[in-house]
N, CA, C and O atoms as a GROMACS GRO file, in nm:
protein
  388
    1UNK      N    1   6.242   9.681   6.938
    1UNK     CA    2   6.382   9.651   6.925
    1UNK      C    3   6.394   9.502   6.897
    1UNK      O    4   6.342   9.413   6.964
    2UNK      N    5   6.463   9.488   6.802
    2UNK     CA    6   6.457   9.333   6.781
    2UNK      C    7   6.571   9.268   6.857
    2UNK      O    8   6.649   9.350   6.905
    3UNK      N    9   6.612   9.090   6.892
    3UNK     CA   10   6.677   9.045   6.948
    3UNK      C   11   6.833   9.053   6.905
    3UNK      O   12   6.933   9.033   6.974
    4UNK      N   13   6.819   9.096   6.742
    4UNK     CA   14   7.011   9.126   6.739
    4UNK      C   15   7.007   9.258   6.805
    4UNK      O   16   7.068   9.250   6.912
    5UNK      N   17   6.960   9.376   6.785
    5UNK     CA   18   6.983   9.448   6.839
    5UNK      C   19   7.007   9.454   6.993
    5UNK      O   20   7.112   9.502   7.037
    6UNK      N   21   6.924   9.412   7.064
    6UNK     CA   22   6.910   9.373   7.181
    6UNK      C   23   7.037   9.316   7.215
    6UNK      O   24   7.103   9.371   7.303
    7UNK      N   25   7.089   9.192   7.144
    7UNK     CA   26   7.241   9.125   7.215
    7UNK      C   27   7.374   9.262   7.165
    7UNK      O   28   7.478   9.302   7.216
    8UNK      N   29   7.328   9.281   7.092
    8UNK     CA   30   7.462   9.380   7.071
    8UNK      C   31   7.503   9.513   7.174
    8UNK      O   32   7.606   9.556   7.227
    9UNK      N   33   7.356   9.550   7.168
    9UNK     CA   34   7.324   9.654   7.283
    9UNK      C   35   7.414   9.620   7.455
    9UNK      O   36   7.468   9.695   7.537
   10UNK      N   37   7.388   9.467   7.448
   10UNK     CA   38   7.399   9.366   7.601
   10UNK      C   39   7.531   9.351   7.588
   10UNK      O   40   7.590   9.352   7.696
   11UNK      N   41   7.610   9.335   7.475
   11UNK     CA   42   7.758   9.297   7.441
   11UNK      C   43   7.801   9.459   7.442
   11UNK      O   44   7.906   9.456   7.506
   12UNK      N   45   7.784   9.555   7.417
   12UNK     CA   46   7.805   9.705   7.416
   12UNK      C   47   7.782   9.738   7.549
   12UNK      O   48   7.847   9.840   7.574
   13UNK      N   49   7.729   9.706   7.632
   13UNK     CA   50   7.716   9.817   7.769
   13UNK      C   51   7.825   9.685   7.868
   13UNK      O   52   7.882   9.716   7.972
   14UNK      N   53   7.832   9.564   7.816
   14UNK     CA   54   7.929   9.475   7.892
   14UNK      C   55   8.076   9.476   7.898
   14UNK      O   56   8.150   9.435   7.987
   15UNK      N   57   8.107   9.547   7.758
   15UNK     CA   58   8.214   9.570   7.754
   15UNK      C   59   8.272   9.691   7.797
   15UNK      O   60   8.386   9.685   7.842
   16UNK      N   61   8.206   9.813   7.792
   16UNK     CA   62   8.223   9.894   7.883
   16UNK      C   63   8.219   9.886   8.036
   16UNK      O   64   8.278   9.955   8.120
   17UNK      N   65   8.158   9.814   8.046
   17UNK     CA   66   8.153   9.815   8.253
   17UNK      C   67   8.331   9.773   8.329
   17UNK      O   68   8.385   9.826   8.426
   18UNK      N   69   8.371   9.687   8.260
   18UNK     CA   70   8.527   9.711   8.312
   18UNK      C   71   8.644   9.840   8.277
   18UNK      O   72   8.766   9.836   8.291
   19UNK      N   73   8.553   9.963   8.224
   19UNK     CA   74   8.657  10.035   8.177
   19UNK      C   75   8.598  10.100   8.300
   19UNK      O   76   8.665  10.105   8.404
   20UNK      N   77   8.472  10.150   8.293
   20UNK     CA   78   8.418  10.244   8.417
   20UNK      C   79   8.471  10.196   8.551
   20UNK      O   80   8.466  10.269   8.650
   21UNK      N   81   8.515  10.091   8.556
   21UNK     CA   82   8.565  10.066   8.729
   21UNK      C   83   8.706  10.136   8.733
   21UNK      O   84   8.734  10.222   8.817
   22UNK      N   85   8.808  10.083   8.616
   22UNK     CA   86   8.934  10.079   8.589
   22UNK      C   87   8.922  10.255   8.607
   22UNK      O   88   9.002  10.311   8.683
   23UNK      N   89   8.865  10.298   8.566
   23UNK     CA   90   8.890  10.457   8.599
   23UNK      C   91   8.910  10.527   8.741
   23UNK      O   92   8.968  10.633   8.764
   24UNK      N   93   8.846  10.440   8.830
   24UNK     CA   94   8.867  10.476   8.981
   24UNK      C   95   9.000  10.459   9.022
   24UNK      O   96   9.053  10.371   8.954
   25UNK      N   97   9.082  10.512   9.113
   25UNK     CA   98   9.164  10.538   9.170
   25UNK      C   99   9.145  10.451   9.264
   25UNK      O  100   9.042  10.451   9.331
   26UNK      N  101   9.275  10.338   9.288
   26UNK     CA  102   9.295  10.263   9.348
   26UNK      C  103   9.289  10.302   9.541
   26UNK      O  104   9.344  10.394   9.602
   27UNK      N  105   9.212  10.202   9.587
   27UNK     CA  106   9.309  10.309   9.780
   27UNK      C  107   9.417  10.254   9.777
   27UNK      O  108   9.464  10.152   9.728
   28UNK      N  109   9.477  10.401   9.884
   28UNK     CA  110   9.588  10.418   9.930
   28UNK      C  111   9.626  10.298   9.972
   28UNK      O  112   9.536  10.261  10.047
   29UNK      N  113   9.751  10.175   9.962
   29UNK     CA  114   9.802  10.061  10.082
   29UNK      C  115   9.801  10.080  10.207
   29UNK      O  116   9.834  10.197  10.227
   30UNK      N  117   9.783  10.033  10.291
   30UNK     CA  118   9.794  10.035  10.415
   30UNK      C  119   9.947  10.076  10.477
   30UNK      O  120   9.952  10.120  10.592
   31UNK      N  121  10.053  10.062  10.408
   31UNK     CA  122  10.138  10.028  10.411
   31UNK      C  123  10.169  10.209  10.387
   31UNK      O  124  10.244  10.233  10.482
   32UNK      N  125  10.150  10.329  10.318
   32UNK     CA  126  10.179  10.404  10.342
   32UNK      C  127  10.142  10.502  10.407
   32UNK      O  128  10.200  10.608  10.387
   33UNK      N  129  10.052  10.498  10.489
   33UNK     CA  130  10.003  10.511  10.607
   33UNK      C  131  10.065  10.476  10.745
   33UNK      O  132  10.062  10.538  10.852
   34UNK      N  133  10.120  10.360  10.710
   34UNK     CA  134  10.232  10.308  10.810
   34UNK      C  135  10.354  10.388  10.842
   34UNK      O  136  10.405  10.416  10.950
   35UNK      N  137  10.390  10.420  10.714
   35UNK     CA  138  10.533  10.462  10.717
   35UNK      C  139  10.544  10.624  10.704
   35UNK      O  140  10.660  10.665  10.695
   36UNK      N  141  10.436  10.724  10.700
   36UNK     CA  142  10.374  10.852  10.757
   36UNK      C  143  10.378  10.856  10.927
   36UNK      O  144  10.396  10.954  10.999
   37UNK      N  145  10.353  10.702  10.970
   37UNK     CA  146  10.298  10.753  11.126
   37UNK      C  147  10.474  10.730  11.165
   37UNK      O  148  10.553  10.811  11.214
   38UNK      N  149  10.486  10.647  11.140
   38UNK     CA  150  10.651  10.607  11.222
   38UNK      C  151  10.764  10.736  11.195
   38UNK      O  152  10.847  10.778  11.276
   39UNK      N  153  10.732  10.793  11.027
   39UNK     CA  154  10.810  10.873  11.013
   39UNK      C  155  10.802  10.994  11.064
   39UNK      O  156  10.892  11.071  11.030
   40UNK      N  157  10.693  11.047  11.161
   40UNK     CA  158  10.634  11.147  11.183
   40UNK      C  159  10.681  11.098  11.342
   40UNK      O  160  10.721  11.188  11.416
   41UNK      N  161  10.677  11.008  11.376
   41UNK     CA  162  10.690  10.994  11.548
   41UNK      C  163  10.865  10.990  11.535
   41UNK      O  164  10.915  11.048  11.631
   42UNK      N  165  10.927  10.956  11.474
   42UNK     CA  166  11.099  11.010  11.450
   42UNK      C  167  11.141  11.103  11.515
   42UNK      O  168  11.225  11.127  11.602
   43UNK      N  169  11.011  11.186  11.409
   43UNK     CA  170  11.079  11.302  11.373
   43UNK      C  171  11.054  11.412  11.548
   43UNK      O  172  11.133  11.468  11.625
   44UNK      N  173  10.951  11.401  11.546
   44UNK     CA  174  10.922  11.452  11.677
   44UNK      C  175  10.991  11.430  11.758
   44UNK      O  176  11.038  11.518  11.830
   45UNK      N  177  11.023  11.284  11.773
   45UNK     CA  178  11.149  11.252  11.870
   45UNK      C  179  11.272  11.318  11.878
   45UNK      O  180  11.328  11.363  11.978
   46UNK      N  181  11.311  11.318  11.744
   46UNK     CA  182  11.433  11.428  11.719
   46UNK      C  183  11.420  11.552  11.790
   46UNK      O  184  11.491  11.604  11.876
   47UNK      N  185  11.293  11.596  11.727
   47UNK     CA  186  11.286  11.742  11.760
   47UNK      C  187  11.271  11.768  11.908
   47UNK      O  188  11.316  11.878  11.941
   48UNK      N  189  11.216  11.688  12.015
   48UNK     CA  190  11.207  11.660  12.143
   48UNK      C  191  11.317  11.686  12.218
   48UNK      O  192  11.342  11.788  12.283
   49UNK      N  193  11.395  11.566  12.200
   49UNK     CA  194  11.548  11.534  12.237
   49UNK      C  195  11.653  11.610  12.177
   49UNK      O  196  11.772  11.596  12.204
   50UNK      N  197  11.619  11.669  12.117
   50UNK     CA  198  11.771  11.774  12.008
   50UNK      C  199  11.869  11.650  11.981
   50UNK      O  200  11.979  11.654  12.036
   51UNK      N  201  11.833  11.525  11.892
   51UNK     CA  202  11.900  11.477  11.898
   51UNK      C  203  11.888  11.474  11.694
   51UNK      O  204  11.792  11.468  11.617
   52UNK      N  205  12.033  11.481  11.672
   52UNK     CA  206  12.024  11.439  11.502
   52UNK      C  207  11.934  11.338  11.447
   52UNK      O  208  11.873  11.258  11.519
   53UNK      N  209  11.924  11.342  11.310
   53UNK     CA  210  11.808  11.222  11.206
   53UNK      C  211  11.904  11.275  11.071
   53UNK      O  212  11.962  11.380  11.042
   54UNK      N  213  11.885  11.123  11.000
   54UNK     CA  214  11.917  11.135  10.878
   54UNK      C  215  11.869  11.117  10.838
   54UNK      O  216  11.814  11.014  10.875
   55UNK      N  217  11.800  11.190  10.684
   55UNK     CA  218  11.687  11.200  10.609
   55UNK      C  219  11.727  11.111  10.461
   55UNK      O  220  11.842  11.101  10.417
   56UNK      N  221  11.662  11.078  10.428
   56UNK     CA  222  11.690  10.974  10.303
   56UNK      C  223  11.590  11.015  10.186
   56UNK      O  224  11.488  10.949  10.168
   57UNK      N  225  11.635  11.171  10.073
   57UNK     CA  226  11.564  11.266   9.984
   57UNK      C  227  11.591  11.161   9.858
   57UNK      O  228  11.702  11.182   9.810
   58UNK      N  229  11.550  11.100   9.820
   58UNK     CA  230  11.546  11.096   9.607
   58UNK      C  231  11.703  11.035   9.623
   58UNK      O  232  11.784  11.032   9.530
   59UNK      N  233  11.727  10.992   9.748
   59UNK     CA  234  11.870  10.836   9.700
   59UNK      C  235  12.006  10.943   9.802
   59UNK      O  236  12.110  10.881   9.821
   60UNK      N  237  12.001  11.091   9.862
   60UNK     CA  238  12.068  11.164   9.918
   60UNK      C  239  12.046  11.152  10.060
   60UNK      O  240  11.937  11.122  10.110
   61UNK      N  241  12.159  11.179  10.128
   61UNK     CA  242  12.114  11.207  10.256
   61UNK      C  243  12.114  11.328  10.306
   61UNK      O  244  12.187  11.408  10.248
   62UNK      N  245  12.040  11.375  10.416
   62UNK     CA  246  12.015  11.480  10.481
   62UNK      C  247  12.012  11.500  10.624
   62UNK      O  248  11.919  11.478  10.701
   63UNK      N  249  12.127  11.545  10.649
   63UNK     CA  250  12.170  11.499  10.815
   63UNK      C  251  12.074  11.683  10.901
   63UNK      O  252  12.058  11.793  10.848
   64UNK      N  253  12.039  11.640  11.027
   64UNK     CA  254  12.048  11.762  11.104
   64UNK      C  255  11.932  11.752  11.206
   64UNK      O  256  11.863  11.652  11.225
   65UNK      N  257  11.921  11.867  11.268
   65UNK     CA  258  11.856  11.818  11.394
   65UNK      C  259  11.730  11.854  11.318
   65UNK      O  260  11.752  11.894  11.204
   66UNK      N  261  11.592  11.848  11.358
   66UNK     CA  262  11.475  11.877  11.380
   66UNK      C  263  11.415  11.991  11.426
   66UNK      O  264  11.387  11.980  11.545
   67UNK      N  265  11.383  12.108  11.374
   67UNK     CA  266  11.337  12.271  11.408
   67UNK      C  267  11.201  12.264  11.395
   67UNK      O  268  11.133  12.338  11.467
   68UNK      N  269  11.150  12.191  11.319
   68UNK     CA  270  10.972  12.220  11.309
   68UNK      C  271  10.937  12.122  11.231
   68UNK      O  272  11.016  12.065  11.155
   69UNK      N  273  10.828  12.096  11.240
   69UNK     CA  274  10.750  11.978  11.166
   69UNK      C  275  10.615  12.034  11.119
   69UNK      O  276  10.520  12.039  11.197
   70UNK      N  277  10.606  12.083  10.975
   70UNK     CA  278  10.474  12.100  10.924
   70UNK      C  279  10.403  12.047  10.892
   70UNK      O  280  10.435  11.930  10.911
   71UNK      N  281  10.250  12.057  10.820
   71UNK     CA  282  10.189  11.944  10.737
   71UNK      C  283  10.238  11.913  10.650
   71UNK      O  284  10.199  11.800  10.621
   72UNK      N  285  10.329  11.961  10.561
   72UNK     CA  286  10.409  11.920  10.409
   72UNK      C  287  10.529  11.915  10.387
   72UNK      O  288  10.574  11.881  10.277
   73UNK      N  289  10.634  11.962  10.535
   73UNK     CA  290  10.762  11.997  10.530
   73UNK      C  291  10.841  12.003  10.657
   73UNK      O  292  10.816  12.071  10.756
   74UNK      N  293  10.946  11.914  10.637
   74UNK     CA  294  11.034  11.916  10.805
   74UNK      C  295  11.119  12.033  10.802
   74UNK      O  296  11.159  12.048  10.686
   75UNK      N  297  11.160  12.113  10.870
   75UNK     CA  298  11.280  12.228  10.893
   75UNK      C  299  11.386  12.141  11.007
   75UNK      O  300  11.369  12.116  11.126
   76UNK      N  301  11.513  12.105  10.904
   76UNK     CA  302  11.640  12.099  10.953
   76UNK      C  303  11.718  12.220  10.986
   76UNK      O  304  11.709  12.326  10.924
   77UNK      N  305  11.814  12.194  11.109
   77UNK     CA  306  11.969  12.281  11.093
   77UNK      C  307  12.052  12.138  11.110
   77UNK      O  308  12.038  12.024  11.154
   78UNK      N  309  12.139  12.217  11.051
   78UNK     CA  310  12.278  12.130  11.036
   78UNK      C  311  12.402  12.204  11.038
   78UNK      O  312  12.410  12.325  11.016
   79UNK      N  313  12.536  12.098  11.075
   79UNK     CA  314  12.656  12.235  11.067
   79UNK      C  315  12.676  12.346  10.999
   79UNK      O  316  12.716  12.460  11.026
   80UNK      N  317  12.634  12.284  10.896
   80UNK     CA  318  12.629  12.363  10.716
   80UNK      C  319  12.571  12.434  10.686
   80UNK      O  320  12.608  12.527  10.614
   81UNK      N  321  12.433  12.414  10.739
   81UNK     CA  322  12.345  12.488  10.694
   81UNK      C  323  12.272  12.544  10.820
   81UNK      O  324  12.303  12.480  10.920
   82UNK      N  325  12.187  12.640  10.841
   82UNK     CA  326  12.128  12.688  10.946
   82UNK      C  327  11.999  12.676  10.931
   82UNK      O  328  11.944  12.736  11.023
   83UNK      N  329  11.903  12.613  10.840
   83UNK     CA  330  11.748  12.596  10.779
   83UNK      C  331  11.775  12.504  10.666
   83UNK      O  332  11.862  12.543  10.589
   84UNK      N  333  11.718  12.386  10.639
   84UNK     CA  334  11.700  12.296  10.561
   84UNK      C  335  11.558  12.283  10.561
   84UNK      O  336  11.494  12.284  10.666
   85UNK      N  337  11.510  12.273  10.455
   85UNK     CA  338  11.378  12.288  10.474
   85UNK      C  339  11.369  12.156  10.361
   85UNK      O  340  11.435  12.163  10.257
   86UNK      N  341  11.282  12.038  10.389
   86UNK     CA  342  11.198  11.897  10.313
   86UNK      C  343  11.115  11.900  10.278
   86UNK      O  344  11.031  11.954  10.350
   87UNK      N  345  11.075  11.855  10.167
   87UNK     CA  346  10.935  11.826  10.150
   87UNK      C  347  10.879  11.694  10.212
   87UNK      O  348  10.974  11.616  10.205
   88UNK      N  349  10.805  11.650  10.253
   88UNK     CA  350  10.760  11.521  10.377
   88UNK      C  351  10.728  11.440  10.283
   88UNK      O  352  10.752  11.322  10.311
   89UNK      N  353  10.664  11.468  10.139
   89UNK     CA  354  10.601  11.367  10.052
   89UNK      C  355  10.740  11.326  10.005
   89UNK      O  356  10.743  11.208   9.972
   90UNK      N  357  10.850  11.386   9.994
   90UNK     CA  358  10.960  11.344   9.929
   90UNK      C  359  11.094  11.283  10.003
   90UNK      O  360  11.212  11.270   9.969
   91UNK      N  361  10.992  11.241  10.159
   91UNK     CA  362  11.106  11.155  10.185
   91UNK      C  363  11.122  10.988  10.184
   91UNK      O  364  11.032  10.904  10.193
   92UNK      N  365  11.220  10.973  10.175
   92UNK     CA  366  11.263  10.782  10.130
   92UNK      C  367  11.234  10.723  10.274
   92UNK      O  368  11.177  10.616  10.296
   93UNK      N  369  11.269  10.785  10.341
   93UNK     CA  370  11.353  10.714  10.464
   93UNK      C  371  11.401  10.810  10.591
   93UNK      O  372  11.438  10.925  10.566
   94UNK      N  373  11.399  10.766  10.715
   94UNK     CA  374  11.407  10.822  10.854
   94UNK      C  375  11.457  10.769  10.926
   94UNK      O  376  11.400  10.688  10.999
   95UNK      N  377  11.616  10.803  10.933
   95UNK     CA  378  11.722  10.744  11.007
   95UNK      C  379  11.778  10.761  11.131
   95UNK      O  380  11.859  10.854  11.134
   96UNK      N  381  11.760  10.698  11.242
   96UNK     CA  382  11.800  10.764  11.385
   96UNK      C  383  11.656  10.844  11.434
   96UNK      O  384  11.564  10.901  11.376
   97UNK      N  385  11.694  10.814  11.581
   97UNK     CA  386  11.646  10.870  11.646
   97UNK      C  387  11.625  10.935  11.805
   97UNK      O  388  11.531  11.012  11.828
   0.00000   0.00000   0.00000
């Protein structure tokens, strides 16, 4: 192999090495991990105490007490409604407690 070949080869596998990292999936922030544990100890609280929470969905609110807490989904009642069911990944915000 001669030496152009050789640098081009060295300039070819160099320029690829920042794409192969860039492909990994960043970690999670610390920060939403944070706001899983607090929103999860709320909620329990609610559900404890029978006391109301307001849920904060995609910019809406979602008032009602606390019936169950799944791995993926809170179950509300409310005046209105008798089962409200959340998705947990889709909440903003956890109001009251």
């Amino acid at each position: 192999m001669t030496t152009t070949a050789r640098i081009i080869l060295s300039a070819f596998a160099f320029a690829l090495l920042p794409q192969t990292h860039a492909a990994e999936p960043a970690p999670a922030p610390a920060q939403a991990d944070r706001f899983e544990v607090e929103a999860a100890a709320s909620l329990k609280k609610s559900a404890a105490e029978k006391k109301g929470v307001e849920l904060i969905v995609g910019g809406e609110r979602v008032v009602g007490y606390v019936t169950a807490i799944g791995p993926d989904s809170v179950i509300l009642t409310s005046r209105e409604h008798a089962r409200v069911v959340v998705r947990r990944d889709r909440i903003d915000a956890v109001l009251g407690e």
